[in-house]
C-alpha positions as CSV (number, residue, x, y, z in Angstrom):
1,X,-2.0,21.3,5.4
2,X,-5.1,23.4,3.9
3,X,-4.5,27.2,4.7
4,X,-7.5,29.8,5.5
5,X,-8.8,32.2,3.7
6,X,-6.3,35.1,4.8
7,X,-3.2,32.9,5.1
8,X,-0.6,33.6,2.7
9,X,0.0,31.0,-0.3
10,X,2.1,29.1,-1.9
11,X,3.0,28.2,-5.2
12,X,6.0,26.5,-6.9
13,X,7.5,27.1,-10.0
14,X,6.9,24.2,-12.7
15,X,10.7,22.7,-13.5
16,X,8.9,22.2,-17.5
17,X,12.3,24.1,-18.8
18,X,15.0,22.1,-18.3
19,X,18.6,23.1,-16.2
20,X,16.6,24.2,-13.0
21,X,16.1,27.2,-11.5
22,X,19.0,28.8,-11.0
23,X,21.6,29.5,-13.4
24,X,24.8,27.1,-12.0
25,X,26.9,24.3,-12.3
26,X,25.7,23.5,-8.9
27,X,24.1,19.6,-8.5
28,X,19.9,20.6,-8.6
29,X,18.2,17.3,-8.0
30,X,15.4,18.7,-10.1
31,X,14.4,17.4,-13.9
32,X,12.2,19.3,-16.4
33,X,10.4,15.4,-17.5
34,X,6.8,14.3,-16.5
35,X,7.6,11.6,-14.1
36,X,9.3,13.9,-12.0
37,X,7.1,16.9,-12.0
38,X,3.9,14.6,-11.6
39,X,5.8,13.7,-8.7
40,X,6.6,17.0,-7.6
41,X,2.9,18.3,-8.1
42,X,1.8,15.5,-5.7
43,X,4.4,16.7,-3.2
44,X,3.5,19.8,-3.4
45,X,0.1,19.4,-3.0
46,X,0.5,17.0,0.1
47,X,2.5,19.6,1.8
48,X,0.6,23.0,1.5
49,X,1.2,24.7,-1.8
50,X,-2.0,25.4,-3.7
51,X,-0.7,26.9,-6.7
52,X,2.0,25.4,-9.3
53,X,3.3,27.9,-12.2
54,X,4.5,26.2,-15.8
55,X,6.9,28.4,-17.7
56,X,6.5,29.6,-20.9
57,X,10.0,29.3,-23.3
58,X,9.9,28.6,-27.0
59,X,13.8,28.6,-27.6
60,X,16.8,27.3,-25.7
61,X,19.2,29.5,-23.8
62,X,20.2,30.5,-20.9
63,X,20.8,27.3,-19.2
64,X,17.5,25.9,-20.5
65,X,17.8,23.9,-23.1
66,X,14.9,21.6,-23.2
67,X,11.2,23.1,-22.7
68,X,8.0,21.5,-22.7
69,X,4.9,23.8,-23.8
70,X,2.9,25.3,-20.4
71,X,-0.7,24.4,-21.2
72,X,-0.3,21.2,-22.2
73,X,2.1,20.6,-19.2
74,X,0.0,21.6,-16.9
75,X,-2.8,19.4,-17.7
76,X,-1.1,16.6,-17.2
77,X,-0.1,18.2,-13.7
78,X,-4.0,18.8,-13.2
79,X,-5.0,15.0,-14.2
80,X,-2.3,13.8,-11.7
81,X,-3.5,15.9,-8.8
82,X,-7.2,16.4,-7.0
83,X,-6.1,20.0,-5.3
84,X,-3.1,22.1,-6.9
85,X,-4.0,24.8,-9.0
86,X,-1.4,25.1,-12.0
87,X,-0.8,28.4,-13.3
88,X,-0.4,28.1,-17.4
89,X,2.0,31.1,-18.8
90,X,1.4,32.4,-22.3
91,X,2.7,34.6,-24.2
92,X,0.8,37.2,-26.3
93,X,1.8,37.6,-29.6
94,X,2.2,33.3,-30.2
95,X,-1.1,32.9,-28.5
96,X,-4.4,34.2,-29.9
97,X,-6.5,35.3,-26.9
98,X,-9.7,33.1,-28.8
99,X,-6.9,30.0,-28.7
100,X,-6.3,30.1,-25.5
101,X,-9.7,31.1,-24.1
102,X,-11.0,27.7,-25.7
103,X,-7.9,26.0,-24.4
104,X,-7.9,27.0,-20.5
105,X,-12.1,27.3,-21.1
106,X,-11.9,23.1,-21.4
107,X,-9.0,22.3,-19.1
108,X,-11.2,24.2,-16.5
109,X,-13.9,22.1,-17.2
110,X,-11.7,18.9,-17.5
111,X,-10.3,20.1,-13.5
112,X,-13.0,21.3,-12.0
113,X,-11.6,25.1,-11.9
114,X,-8.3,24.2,-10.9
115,X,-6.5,25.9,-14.3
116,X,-5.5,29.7,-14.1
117,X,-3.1,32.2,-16.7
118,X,-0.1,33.8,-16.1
119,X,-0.2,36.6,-19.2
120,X,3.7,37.2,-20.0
121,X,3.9,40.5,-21.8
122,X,7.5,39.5,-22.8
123,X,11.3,40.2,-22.3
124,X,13.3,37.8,-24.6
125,X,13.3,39.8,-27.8
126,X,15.3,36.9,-29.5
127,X,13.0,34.3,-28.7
128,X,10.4,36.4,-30.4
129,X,13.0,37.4,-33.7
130,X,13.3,33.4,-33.7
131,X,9.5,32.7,-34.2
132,X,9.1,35.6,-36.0
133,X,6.9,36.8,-34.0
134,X,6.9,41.0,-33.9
135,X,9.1,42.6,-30.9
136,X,7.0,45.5,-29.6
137,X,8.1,48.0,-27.8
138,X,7.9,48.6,-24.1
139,X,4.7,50.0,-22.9
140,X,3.1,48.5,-26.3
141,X,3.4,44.9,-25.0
142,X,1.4,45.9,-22.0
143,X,-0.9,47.4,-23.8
144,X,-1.4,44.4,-26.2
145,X,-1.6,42.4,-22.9
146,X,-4.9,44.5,-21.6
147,X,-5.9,44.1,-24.7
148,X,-5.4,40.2,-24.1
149,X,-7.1,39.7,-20.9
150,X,-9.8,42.0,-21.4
151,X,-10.5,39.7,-24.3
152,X,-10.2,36.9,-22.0
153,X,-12.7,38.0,-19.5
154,X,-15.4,39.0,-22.1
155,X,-14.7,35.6,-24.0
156,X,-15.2,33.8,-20.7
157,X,-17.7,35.5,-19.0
158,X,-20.2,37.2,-22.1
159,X,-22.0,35.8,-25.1
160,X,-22.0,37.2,-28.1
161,X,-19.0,39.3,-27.2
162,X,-17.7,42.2,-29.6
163,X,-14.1,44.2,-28.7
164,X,-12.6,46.3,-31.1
165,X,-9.1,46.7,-29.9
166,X,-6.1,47.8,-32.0
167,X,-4.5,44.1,-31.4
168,X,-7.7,41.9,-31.7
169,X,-10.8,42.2,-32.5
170,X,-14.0,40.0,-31.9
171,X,-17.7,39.9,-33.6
172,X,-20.5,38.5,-31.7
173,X,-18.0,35.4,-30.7
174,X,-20.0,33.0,-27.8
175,X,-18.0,30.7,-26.4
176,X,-19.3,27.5,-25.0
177,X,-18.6,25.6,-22.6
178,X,-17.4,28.5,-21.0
179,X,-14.8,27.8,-18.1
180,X,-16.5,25.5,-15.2
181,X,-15.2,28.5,-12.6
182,X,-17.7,31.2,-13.0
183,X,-16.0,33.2,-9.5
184,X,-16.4,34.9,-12.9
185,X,-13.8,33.4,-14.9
186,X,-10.6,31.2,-14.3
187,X,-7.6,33.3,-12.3
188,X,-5.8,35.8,-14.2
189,X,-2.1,36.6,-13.1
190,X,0.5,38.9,-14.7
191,X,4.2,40.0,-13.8
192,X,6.3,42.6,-14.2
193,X,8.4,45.3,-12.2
194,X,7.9,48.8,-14.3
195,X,5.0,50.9,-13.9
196,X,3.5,50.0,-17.3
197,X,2.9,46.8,-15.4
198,X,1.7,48.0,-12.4
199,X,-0.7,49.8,-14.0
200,X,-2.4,47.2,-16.5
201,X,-2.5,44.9,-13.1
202,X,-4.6,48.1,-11.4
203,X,-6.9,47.7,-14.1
204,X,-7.4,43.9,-15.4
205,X,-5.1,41.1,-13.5
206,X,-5.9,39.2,-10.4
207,X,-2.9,38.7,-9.2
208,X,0.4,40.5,-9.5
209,X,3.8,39.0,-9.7
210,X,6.8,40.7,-8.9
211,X,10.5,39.6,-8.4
212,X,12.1,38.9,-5.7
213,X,12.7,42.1,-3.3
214,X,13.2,43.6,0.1
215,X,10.6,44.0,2.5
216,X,10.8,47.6,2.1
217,X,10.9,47.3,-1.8
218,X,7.6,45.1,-2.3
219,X,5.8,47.7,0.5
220,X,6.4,50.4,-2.2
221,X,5.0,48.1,-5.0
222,X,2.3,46.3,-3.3
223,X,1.3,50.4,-1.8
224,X,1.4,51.8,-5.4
225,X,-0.7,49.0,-7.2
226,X,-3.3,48.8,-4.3
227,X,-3.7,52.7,-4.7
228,X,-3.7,52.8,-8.4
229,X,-6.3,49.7,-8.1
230,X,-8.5,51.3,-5.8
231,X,-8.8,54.2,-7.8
232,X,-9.9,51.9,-10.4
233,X,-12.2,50.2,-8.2
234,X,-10.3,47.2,-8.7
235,X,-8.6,44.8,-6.2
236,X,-5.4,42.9,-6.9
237,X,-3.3,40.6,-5.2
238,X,0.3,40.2,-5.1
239,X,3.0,37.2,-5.3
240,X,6.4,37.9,-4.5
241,X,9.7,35.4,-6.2
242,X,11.3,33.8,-3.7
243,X,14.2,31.6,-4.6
244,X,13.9,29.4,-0.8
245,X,17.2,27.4,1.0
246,X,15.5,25.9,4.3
247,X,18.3,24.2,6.6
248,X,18.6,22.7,10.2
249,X,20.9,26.0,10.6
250,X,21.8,29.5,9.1
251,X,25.6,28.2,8.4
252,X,24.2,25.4,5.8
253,X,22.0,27.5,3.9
254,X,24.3,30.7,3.5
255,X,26.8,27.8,2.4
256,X,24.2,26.2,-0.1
257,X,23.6,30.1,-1.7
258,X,27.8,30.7,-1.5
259,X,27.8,27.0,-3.3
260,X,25.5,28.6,-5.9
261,X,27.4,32.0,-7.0
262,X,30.3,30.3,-6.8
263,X,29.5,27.8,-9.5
264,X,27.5,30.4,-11.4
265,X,27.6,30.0,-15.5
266,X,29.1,33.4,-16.4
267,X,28.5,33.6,-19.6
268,X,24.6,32.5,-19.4
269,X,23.8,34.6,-16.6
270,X,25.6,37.3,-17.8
271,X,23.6,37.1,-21.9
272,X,20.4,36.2,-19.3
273,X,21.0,40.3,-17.8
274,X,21.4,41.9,-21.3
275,X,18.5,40.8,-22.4
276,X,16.3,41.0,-19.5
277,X,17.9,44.4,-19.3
278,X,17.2,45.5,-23.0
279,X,13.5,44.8,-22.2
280,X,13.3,47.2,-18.7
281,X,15.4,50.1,-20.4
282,X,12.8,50.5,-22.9
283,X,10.1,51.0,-20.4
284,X,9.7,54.9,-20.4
285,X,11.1,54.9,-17.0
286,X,13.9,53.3,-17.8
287,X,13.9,50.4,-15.6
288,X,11.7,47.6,-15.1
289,X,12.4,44.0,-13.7
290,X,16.2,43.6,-13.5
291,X,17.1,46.7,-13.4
292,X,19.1,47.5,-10.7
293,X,19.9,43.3,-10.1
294,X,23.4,42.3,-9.8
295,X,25.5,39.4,-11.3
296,X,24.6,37.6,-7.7
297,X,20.8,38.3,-7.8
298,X,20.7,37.0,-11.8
299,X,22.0,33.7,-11.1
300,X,18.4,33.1,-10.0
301,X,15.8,34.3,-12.8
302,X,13.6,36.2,-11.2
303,X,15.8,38.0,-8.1
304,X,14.8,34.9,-6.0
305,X,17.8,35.8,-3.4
306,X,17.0,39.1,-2.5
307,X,13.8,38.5,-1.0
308,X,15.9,36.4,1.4
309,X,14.2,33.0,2.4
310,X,17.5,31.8,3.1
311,X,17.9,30.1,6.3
312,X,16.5,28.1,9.1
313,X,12.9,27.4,9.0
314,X,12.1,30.4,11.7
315,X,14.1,32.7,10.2
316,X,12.0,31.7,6.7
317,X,8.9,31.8,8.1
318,X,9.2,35.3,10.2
319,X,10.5,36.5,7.1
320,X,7.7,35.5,5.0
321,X,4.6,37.0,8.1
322,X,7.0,39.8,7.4
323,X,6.1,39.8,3.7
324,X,2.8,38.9,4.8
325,X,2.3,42.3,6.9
326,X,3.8,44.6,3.6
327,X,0.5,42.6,1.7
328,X,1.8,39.7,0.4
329,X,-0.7,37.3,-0.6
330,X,1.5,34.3,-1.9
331,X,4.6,33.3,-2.4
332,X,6.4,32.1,-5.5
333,X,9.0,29.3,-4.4
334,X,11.8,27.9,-6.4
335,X,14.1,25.3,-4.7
336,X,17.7,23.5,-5.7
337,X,16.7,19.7,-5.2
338,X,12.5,20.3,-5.4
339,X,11.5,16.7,-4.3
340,X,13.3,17.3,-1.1
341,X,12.7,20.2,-0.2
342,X,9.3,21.0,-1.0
343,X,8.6,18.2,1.6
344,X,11.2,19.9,4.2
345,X,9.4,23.0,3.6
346,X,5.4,21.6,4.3
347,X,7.1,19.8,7.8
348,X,9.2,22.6,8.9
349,X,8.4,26.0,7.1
350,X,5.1,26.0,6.7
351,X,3.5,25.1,10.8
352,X,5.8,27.9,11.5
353,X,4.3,30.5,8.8
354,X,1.1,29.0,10.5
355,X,1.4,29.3,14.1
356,X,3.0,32.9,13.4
357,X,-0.2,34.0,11.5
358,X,-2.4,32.9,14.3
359,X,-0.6,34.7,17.0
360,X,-0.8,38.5,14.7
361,X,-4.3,37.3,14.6
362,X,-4.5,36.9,18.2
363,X,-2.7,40.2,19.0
364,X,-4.8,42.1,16.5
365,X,-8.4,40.8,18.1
């Protein structure tokens, strides 16, 4: 099902890191190996979701103890589909922004513009310690992540560029072929909940990702980047996590989320919250993503539960017009069993989402 220009998106995280997406001894039918996710990717793109994201981990922990590298993964995801965009992560600090300009610059080509960037300024400061790769502080990893993508964006979309930053530096560097999308340059996402984030999105990203949230808490992001981006005379967009459980009825998918909790991994979701923790309380305001999540909302990396897709497919897709209205432009999706449902979601979720949009457009003409 192809969606309009103004419907809301979707996108699916990439299972490339292995032990799911949730942190629980719970059965996922899910597995972090090619065969599958070349599956998967199909599926998804069969049933309505235009954008796949590959994770970026370079050690194990966590619950993920196998991880496949992003850019690499997604090409194969990109040679195995004709329509799904897949959104590489990459981490400043391992990655050059030359490297991966080149990188993404011939996987566009290779796809047809079908490859994007998710920029991940960083919150695992052991995975960093065990590269030996510097840990910077707070607000310094966003600003080496402007640094980053405005490096991107005149690598892609200048010759001869020259930046003298205080993290990279570039002298009369052309790149060629540059990326085949020239809408100016291949898609440039970024996450993050602190204002340091917010900001640098304002300024240089495309897209903005934030975890999962209440309707009433993405309105107060989505509001204060739009603002801060207008002043800039910037626009941004803005994908929300949402960790989904679609059922015939309310009953089996509060069950399936109980199921979940219950069978939680106390120890890794617990090490999971100090460190993603440590990274927000550094942030000059103190907080950042995680900060106020509980043991419950941890068990799913990125807050997934609390932005409450969690029940029959009306429910799910009133819900998601509802994130829709706050200005939600996509949403983020991670599932238990993916094959499944994935394909429950494009035949029961997504005509709902839909029909629903049509009717507010209806109402508003």
């Amino acid at each position: 099902m192809s969606s309009k220009k103004d419907d809301i998106k979707f996108a699916y995280w990439v299972p490339n890191v292995s032990g799911g997406l949730v942190v629980s001894k719970i059965e996922q039918r899910t597995s972090w190996d090619i065969v599958y996710n070349i599956k998967l990717a199909q599926l998804a793109e069969q049933n309505g979701f235009e954008y796949a994201l590959s994770q970026i981990r370079f050690t194990a922990g966590y619950g993920a103890e196998f991880q496949h590298e992003p850019v690499a993964f997604s090409h194969a995801l990109l040679a195995a589909t004709t329509k799904l965009k897949v959104i590489a992560a990459i981490l400043p600090g391992p990655w050059n922004p030359a490297v991966a300009a080149k990188q993404l610059a011939t996987i566009d080509q290779l796809t047809k513009g079908r490859v994007a960037i998710n920029v991940v300024s960083g919150w695992f400061k052991g995975e960093f310690q065990a590269i030996g790769e510097p840990w910077l502080e707070h607000d310094e990893r966003y600003r080496r992540s402007e640094e980053f993508i405005r490096a991107l964006k005149g690598i892609w979309t200048t010759d001869n560029f020259t930046f003298k930053g205080d993290f990279y530096r570039f002298h009369d560097y052309t790149l060629k072929p540059k990326p085949y999308n020239t809408n100016p340059h291949p898609e440039i996402f970024q996450g993050g909940s602190s204002r340091a984030a917010r900001d640098m999105a304002s300024r240089v990203s495309d897209w903005y990702f934030t975890n999962g949230n209440t309707v009433e808490g993405i309105k107060a992001q989505v509001d204060d980047i739009r603002a801060k981006a207008a002043a800039n005379g910037h626009q941004v967009k803005v994908g929300v996590n949402a960790f989904i459980i679609a059922r015939d009825t309310e009953e089996e998918a509060r069950a399936v989320l109980k199921e979940i909790i219950d069978k939680a991994d106390p120890e890794a979701v617990n090490a999971f919250g100090d460190a993603a923790k440590q990274a927000g309380k550094a942030s000059p305001e103190g907080e950042g993503n995680w900060a106020k999540s509980t043991f419950e909302d941890l068990v799913q990396y990125n807050d997934g539960f609390k932005t409450n897709l969690i029940g029959t497919p009306q429910q799910i897709a009133e819900r998601i017009v509802a994130l829709k209205a706050v200005g939600v432009d996509l949403v983020l999706s991670a599932f238990l069993h993916f094959h499944e449902e994935v394909a429950y979601f494009g035949e029961k979720v997504l005509p709902l989402v839909r029909e629903l949009e049509q009717k507010q457009v209806a109402l508003a003409a």
